[in-house]
C-alpha positions as CSV (number, residue, x, y, z in Angstrom):
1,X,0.0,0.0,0.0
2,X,3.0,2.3,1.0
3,X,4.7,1.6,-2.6
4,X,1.2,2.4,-4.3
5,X,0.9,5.8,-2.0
6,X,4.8,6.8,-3.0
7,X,4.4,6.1,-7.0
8,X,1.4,7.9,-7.0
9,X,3.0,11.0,-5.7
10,X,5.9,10.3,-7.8
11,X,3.5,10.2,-11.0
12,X,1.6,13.5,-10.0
13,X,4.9,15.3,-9.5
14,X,6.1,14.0,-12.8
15,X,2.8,15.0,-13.8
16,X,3.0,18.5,-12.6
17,X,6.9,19.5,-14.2
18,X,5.1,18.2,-17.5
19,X,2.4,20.2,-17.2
20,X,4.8,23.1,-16.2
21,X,7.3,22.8,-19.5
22,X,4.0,22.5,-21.8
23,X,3.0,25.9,-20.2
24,X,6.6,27.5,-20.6
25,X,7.1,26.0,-23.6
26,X,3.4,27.4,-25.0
27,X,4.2,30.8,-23.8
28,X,7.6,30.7,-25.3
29,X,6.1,30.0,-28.8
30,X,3.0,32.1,-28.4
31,X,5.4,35.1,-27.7
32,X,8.7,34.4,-30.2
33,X,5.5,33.7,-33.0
34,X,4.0,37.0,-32.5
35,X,7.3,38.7,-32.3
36,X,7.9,37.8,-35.7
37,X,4.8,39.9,-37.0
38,X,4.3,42.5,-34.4
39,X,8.2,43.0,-33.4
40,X,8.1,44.0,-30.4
41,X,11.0,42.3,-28.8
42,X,14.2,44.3,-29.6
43,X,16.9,42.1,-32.2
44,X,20.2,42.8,-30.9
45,X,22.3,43.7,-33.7
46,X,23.1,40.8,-36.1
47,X,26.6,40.1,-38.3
48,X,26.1,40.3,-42.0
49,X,25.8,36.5,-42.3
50,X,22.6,36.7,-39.8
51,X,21.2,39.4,-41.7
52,X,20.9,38.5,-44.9
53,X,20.0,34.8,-43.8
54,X,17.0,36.9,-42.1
55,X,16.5,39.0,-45.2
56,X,16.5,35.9,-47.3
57,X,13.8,33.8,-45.1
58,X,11.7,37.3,-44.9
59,X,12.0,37.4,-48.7
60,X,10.8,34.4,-49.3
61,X,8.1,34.2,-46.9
62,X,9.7,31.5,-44.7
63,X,9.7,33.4,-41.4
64,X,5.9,34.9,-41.5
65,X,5.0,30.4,-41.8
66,X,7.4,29.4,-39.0
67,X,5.9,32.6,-36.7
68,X,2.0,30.9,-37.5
69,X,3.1,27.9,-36.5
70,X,4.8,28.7,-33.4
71,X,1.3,30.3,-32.3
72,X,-0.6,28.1,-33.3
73,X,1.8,25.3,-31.7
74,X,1.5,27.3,-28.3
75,X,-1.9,27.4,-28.7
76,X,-2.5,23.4,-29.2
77,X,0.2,23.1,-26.3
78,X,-1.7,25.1,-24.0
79,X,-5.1,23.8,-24.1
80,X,-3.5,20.5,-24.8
81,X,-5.0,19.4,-28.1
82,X,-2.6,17.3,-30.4
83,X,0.7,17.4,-28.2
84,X,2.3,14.9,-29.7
85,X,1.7,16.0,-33.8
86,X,2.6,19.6,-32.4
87,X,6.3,18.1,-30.2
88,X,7.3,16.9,-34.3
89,X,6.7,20.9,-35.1
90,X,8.1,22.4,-33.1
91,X,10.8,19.8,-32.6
92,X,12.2,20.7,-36.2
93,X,11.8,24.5,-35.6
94,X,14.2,23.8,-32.7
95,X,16.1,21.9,-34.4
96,X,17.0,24.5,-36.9
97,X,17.3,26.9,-34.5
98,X,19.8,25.0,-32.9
99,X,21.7,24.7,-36.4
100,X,21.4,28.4,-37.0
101,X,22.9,29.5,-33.7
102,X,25.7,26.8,-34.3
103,X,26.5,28.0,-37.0
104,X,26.2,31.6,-37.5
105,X,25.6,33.1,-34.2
106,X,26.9,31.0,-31.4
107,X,26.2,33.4,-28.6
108,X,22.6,33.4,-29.2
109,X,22.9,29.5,-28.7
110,X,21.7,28.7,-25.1
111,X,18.0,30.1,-25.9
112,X,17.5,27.5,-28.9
113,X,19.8,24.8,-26.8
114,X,16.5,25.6,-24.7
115,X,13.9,25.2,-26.1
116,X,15.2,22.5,-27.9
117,X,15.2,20.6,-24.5
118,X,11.7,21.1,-23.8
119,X,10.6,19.7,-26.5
120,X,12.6,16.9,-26.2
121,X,11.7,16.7,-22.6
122,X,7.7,16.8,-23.7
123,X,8.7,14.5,-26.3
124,X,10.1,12.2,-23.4
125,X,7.2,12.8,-21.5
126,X,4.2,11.7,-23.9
127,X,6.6,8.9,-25.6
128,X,3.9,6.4,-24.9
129,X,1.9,8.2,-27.8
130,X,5.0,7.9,-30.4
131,X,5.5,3.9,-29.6
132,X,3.5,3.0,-32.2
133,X,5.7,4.7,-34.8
134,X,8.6,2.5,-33.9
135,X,7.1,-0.6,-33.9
């Protein structure tokens, strides 16, 4: 009975640090997707390599489609409607992110290093909904 009483607070506190890095993480995208139309957080100044990769993914329209569905991903992560499908998202935005910042602005790395981890972490956490793709 003990062992039943101590897994079962064990799950629930698992439970609750889930719960919290779906929050952080829905907030996070909510805000960094609307930044990207409304611009309201500053850009510290970039190289020229970061600037015209910016200018380039502006250009083409790539940036606008990765700010909808970082909202929309915090959205679906918040109310908690198709977690999993929005983890595979997100997952490659991070993953880029992680590439750009490795790549051409190293210093901005530990934000997308991250996020990156949260969404492995929630990725982690809901694996018993991706088992069936490895089977």
């Amino acid at each position: 009975m003990a062992t039943q009483t101590v897994t079962s607070a064990q799950s629930n506190s698992e439970t609750k640090v889930t719960m919290v890095v779906r929050y952080l993480l829905a907030f996070m995208m909510i805000v960094f997707g609307a930044n990207k139309f409304l611009q309201f957080l500053p850009m510290p100044p970039a190289n020229d390599q970061v600037a015209q990769v910016f200018g380039s993914l502006m250009l083409m329209g790539v940036l606008p489609i990765v700010g909808i569905l970082e909202v929309v991903g915090g959205i679906l992560l918040a109310i908690r409607k198709a977690v999993p499908a929005t983890l595979v998202v997100l997952g490659a935005i991070g993953f880029n992110a992680v590439l750009f910042h490795a790549t051409l602005d190293p210093a901005g790395i530990g934000g997308a290093v991250f996020f990156l981890g949260m969404v492995v972490y929630l990725a982690y956490a809901y694996r018993e909904k991706f088992a069936p793709l490895f089977k």
